[in-house]
C-alpha positions in Angstrom: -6.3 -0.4 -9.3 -9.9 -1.1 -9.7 -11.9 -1.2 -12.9 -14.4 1.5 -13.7 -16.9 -1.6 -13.8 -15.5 -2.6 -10.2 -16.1 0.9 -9.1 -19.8 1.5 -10.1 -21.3 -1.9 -8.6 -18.6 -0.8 -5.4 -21.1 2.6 -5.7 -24.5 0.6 -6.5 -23.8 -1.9 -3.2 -22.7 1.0 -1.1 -25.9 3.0 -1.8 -28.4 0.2 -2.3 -26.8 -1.4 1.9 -27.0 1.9 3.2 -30.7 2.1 2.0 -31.3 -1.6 3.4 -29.3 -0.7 6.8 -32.0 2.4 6.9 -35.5 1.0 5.7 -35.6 -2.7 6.4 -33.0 -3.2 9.6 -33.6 -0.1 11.4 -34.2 -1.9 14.1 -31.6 -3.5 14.7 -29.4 0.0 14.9 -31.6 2.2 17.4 -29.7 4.6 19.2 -26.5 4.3 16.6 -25.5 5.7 13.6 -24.0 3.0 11.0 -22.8 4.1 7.7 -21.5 2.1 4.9 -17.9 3.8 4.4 -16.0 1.7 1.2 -17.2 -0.8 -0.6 -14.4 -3.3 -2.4 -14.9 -5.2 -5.6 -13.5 -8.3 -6.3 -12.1 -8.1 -10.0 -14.6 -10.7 -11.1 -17.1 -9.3 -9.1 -17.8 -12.2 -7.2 -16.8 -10.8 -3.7 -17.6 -7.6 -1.9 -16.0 -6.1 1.2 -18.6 -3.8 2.8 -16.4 -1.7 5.4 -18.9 -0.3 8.1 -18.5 2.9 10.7 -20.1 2.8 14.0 -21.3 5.4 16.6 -21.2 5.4 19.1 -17.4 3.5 18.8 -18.2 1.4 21.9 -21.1 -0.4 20.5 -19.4 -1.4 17.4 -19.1 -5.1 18.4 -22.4 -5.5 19.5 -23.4 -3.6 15.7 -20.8 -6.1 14.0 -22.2 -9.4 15.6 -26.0 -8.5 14.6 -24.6 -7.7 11.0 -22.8 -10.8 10.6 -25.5 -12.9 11.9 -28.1 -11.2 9.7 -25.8 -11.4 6.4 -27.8 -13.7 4.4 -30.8 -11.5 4.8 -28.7 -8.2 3.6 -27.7 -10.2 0.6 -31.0 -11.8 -0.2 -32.6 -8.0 -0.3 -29.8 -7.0 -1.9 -29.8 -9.3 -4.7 -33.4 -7.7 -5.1 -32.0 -4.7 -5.6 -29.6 -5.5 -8.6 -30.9 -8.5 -9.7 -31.5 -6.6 -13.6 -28.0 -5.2 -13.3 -26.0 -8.5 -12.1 -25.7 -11.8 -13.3 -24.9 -13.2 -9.8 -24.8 -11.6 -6.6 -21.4 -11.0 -5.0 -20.7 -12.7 -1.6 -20.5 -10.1 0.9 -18.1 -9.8 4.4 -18.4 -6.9 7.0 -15.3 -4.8 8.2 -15.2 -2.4 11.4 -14.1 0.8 9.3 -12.5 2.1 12.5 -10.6 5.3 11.0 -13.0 7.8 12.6 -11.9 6.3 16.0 -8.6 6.5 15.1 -8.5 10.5 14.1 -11.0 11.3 17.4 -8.2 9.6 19.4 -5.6 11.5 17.9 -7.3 14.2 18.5 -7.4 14.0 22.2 -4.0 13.0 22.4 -2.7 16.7 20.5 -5.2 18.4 22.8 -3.3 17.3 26.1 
């Protein structure tokens, strides 16, 4: 059960990535959609697990590498973000939110 501390910086990160993914790395996303799905607290806030959907599903590695390799840059302009409401910024790691795959798939399979 998460704190309601946990779950307003788990809301702050989600919207303040989402805006990063959209104004400062759009580039690196032409041509696909990326949202930031869940975001999960650590309970001393020290470590954030940013869950990310893809589309189109078939590029979601290539989206996942270019994430992870640009990490350091997403928590440096993130730290500028919150820097008045955080003492430290959390270390952040990326997760293939694949659930939307999973319910298009199961989809197909009740339409045969």
């Amino acid at each position: 059960m998460e704190t309601t501390r946990q779950q307003k910086v788990a809301r702050q990160i989600q919207k303040d990535v989402s805006d990063i993914f959209m104004k400062e790395m759009s580039d690196l996303f032409r041509g696909m959609m990326v949202s930031v799905t869940v975001v999960r607290m650590s309970p001393d806030l020290g470590y954030a697990k940013i869950y990310l959907s893809v589309f189109p599903f078939d590029r979601s590695a290539e989206v996942m590498s270019a994430v992870e390799s640009n990490a350091w840059k997403i928590r440096k302009l993130l730290g500028t973000r919150m820097r008045n409401q955080l003492k430290s910024v959390p270390e952040i790691s990326f997760f293939l939110d694949d659930s939307l795959e999973y319910v298009e798939h199961i989809d197909s399979l009740l339409k045969e």
